[in-house]
C-alpha positions as CSV (number, residue, x, y, z in Angstrom):
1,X,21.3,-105.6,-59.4
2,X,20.9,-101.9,-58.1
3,X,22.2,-100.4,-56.0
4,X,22.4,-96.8,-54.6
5,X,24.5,-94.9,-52.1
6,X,22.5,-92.0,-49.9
7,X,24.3,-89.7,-47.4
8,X,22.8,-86.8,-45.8
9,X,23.0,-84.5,-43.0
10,X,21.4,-86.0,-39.7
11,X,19.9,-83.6,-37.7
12,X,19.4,-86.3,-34.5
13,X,22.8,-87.3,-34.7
14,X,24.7,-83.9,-35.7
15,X,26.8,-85.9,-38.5
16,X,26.8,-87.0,-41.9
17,X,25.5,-90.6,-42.1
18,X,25.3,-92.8,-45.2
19,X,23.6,-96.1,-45.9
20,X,23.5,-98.6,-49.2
21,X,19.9,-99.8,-51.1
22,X,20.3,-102.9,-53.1
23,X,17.2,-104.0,-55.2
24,X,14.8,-102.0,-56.5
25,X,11.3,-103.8,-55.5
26,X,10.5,-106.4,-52.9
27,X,9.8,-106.8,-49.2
28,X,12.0,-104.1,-47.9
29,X,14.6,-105.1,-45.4
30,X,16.2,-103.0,-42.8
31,X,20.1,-104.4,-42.4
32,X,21.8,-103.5,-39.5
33,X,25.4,-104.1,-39.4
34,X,27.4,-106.0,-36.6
35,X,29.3,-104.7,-33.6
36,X,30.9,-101.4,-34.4
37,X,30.2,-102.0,-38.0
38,X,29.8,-100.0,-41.4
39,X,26.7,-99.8,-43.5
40,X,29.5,-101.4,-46.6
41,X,30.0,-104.7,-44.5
42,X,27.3,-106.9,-46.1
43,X,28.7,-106.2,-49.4
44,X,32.2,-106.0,-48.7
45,X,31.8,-109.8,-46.8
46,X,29.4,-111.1,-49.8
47,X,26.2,-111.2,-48.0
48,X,24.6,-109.2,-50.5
49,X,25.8,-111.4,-52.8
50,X,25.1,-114.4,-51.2
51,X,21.3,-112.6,-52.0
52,X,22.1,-111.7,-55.4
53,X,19.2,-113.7,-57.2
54,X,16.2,-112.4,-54.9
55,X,17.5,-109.0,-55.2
56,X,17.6,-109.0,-59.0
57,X,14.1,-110.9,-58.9
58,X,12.4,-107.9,-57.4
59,X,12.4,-110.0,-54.3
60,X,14.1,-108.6,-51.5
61,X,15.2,-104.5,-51.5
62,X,17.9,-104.1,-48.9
63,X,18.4,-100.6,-46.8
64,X,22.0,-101.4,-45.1
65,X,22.8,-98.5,-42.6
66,X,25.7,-97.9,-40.7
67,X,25.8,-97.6,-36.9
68,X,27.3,-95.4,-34.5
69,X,28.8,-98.3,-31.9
70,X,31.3,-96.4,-31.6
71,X,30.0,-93.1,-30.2
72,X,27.4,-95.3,-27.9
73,X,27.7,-98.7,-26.4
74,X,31.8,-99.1,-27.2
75,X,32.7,-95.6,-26.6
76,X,35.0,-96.3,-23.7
77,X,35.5,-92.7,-22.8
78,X,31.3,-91.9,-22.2
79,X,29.7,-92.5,-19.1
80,X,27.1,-95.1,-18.9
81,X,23.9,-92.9,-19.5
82,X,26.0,-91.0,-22.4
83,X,26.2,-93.9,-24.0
84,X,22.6,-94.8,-24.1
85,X,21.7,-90.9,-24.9
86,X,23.8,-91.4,-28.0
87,X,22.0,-94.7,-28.8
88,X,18.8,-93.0,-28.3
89,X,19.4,-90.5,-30.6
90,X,20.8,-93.2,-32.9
91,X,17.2,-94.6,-32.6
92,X,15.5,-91.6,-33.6
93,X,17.5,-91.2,-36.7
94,X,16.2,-94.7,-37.6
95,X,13.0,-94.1,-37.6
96,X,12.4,-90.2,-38.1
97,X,15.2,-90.2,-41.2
98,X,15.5,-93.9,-42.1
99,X,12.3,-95.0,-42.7
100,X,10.7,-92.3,-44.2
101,X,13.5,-92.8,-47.1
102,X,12.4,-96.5,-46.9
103,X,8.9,-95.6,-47.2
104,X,9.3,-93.3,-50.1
105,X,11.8,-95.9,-51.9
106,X,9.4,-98.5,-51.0
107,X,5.8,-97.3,-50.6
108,X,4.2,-100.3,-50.7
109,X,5.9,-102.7,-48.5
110,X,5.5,-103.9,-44.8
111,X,9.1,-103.5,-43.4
112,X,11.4,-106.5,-42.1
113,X,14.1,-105.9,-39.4
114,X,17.5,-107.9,-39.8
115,X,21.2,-107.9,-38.2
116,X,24.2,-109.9,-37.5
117,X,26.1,-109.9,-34.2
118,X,25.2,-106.2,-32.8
119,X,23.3,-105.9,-35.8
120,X,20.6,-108.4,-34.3
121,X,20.8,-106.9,-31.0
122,X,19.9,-103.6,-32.7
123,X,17.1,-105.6,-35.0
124,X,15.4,-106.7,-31.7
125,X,15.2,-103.8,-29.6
126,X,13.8,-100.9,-32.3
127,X,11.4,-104.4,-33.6
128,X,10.6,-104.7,-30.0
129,X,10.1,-101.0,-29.4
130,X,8.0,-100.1,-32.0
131,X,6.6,-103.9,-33.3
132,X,3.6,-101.8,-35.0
133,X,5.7,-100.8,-37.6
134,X,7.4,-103.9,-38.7
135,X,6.1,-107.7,-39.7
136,X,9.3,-109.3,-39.7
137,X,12.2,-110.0,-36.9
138,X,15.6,-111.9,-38.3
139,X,18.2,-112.0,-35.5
140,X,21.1,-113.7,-36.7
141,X,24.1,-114.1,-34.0
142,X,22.9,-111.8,-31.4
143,X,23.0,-110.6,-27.7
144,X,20.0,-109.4,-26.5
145,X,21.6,-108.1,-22.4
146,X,24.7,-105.8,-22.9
147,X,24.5,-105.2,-19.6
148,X,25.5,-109.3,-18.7
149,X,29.3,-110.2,-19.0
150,X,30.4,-113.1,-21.4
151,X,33.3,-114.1,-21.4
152,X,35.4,-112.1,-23.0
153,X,32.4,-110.0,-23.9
154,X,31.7,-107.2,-20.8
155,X,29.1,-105.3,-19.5
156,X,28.8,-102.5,-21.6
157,X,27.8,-100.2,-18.8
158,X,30.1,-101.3,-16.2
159,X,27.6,-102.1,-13.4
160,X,25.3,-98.8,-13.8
161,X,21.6,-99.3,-14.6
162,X,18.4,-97.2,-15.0
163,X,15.3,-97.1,-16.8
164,X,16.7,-96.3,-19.9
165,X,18.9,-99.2,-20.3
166,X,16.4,-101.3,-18.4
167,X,13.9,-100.6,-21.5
168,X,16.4,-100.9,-24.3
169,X,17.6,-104.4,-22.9
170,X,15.4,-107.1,-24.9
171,X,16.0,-109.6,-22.7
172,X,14.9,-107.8,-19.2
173,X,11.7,-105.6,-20.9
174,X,10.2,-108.5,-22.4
175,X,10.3,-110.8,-19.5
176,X,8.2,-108.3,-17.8
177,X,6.1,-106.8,-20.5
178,X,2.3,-106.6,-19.4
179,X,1.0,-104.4,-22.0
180,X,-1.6,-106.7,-24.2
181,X,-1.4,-103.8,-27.0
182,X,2.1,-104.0,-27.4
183,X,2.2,-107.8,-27.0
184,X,-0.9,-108.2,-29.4
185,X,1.5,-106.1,-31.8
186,X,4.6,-108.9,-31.1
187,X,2.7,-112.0,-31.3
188,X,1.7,-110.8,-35.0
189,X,5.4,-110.6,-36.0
190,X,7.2,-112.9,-37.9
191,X,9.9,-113.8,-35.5
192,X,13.3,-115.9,-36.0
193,X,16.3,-116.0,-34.2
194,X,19.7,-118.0,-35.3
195,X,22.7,-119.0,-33.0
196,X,25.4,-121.2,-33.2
197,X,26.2,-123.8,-30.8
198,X,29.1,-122.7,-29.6
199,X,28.5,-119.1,-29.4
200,X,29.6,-117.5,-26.4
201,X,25.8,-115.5,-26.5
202,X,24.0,-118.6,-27.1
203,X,22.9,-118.7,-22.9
204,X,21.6,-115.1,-24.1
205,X,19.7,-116.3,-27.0
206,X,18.0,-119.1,-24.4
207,X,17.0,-117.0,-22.2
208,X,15.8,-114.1,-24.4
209,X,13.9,-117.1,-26.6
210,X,12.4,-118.0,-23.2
211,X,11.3,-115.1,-22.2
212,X,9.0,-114.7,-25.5
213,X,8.0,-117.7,-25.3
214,X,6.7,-117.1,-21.4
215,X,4.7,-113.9,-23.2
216,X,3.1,-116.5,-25.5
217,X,4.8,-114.8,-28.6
218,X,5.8,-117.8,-31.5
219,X,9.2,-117.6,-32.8
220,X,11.6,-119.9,-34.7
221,X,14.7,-120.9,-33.0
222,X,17.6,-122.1,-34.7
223,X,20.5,-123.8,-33.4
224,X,23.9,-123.9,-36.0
225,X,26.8,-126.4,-35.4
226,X,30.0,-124.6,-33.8
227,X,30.3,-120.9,-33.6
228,X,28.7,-119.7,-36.8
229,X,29.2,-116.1,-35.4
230,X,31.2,-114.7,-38.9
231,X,30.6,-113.7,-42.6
232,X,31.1,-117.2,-43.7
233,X,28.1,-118.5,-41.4
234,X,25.9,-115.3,-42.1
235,X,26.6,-115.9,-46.2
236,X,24.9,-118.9,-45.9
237,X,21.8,-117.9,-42.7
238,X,21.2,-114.8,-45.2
239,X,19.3,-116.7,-47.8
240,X,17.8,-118.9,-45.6
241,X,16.0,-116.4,-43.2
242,X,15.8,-113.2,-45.0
């Protein structure tokens, strides 16, 4: 199986970031890693593996990229709209450095959006965002309102809103989108979303599979027994969804 490290200088996020490619043909599949996580996770929990025969098949070619969680929505000493600013220029590196490297890796490939946890949340939104340049959704585990408390799981902003955060909530821009372009450019997608039954986000999940579902967009909405919200569960979601 291949696989090949990159690191460079980011410009948009004034840092060195790094990301893993496994495969080397295939649909090409951006990862995103859970909350706070590190473009290694996949491999290091066995997800990759889990993947191992569509990779070396010429199947599937994985882009895994890290995240910067930690500098945006969990960076505890940031005010509320600093922590979207550094999401938003987390955004830009995605797809002004990311996926021109995907493109050039990959030139001939329609590109599918995945994550786990955050990872999903982070799948959504830029999908979401920009649906005219992806044909695939997978959103495995996710929360799709950071601003909504759960349980143990808080608002990430603490109360504050604007349009920013408004517009980079899934769940609150699509249950008012009116724009027919940009919903044209959804309904084309192919959309899943995965949650187990036990998961504290799985009211989220409802809700934002609802409001698609008001905007006439299709999507497949599967329900796991328990929590499912870990490695083990995402080992075995992986090969079913990717």
């Amino acid at each position: 199986m291949n696989r090949e490290y990159h690191r460079w200088y980011s410009d948009r996020l004034g840092r060195d970031m790094e990301l893993l490619v496994f495969g080397h043909a295939g649909r090409a599949v951006l990862f995103f890693p859970p909350r706070m996580g590190r473009f290694y996770d996949y491999e290091n929990w066995g997800i990759i593996e889990s993947l191992r025969d569509r990779i070396s098949n010429g199947e599937l070619q994985l882009f895994c990229v890290d995240s910067v969680d930690c500098e945006s929505f969990y960076n505890d000493w940031a005010q509320p709209h600093e922590k979207m600013h550094r999401h938003l220029q987390y955004e830009q590196y995605i797809l002004c450095e990311v996926l021109p490297l995907m493109n050039t890796i990959n030139p001939n490939n329609d590109i599918e959006v995945a994550g786990c946890s955050m990872g999903a949340y982070h799948a959504a939104n830029i999908t979401l965002k920009h649906p005219q340049l992806f044909n695939k959704l997978v959103c495995m585990s996710g929360r799709y309102d950071l601003t909504r408390s759960v349980q143990y799981f808080r608002d990430l902003f603490n109360g504050y809103h604007n349009q920013d955060i408004y517009f980079n909530m899934p769940r609150q821009f699509m249950a008012n989108m009116e724009d027919q372009c940009m919903l044209d450019a959804i309904r084309r997608l192919d959309m899943l979303i995965a949650i187990g039954e036990t998961d504290p986000f799985m009211p989220d999940n409802y809700d934002f599979s609802e409001a698609l579902g008001w905007k006439g967009i299709n999507h497949k909405f599967y329900t796991w027994q328990g929590y499912a919200h870990s490695p083990k569960s995402w080992r075995k979601m992986a090969p079913l969804y990717l």
